[in-house]
MIRO-40312 format. One record per residue (C-alpha): residue in one letter; x, z negated, y negated. Coordinates in steps of 0.5 Angstrom, whole numbers, plus 500, padded with zeros to 3 digits. Layout:
MIRO-40312
AXZY/...
***
This chain:
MIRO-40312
X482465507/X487472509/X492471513/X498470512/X501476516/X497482518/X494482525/X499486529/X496491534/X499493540/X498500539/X502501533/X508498536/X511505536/X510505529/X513499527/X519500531/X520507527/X518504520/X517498515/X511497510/X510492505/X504493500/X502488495/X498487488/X499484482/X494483477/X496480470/X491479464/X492484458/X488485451/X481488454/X482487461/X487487467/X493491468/X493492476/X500494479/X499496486/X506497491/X507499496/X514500500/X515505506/X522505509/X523510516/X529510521/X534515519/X532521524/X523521521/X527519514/X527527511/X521529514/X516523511/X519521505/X517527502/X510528504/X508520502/X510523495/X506527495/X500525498/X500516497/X500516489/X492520489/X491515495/X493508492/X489510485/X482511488/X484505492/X485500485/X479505483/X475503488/X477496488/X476495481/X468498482/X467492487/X470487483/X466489477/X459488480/
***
């Protein structure tokens, strides 16, 4: 069984003081097979807010789609 809440890690402390993060999955039986919706929600202080919001943009979409990818492959074997 998954916790509930992720293990908090020390060195990220400086991290979580900047930022916020959810991620979650939801799964819902379609004709033919699943529909998977993945989301994930950043949130910055205002100062790192211009800087990585944009840059998350760009780069998180690729990276979320060969995730499901990913664990559509380990869930189909």
């Amino acid at each position: 069984m998954l916790p509930d809440r992720p293990v908090l890690r020390p060195e990220n402390r400086p991290a979580r003081r900047a930022s916020t993060f959810e991620a979650s999955f939801s799964c819902v039986p379609v004709d033919g097979g699943i529909r998977v919706t993945r989301r994930i929600a950043f949130g910055f202080a205002a100062p790192l807010r211009p800087l990585l919001e944009p840059m998350l943009r760009r780069k998180l979409r690729p990276d979320v789609e060969a995730e499901v990818r990913g664990a559509k492959a380990v869930l189909e074997r």
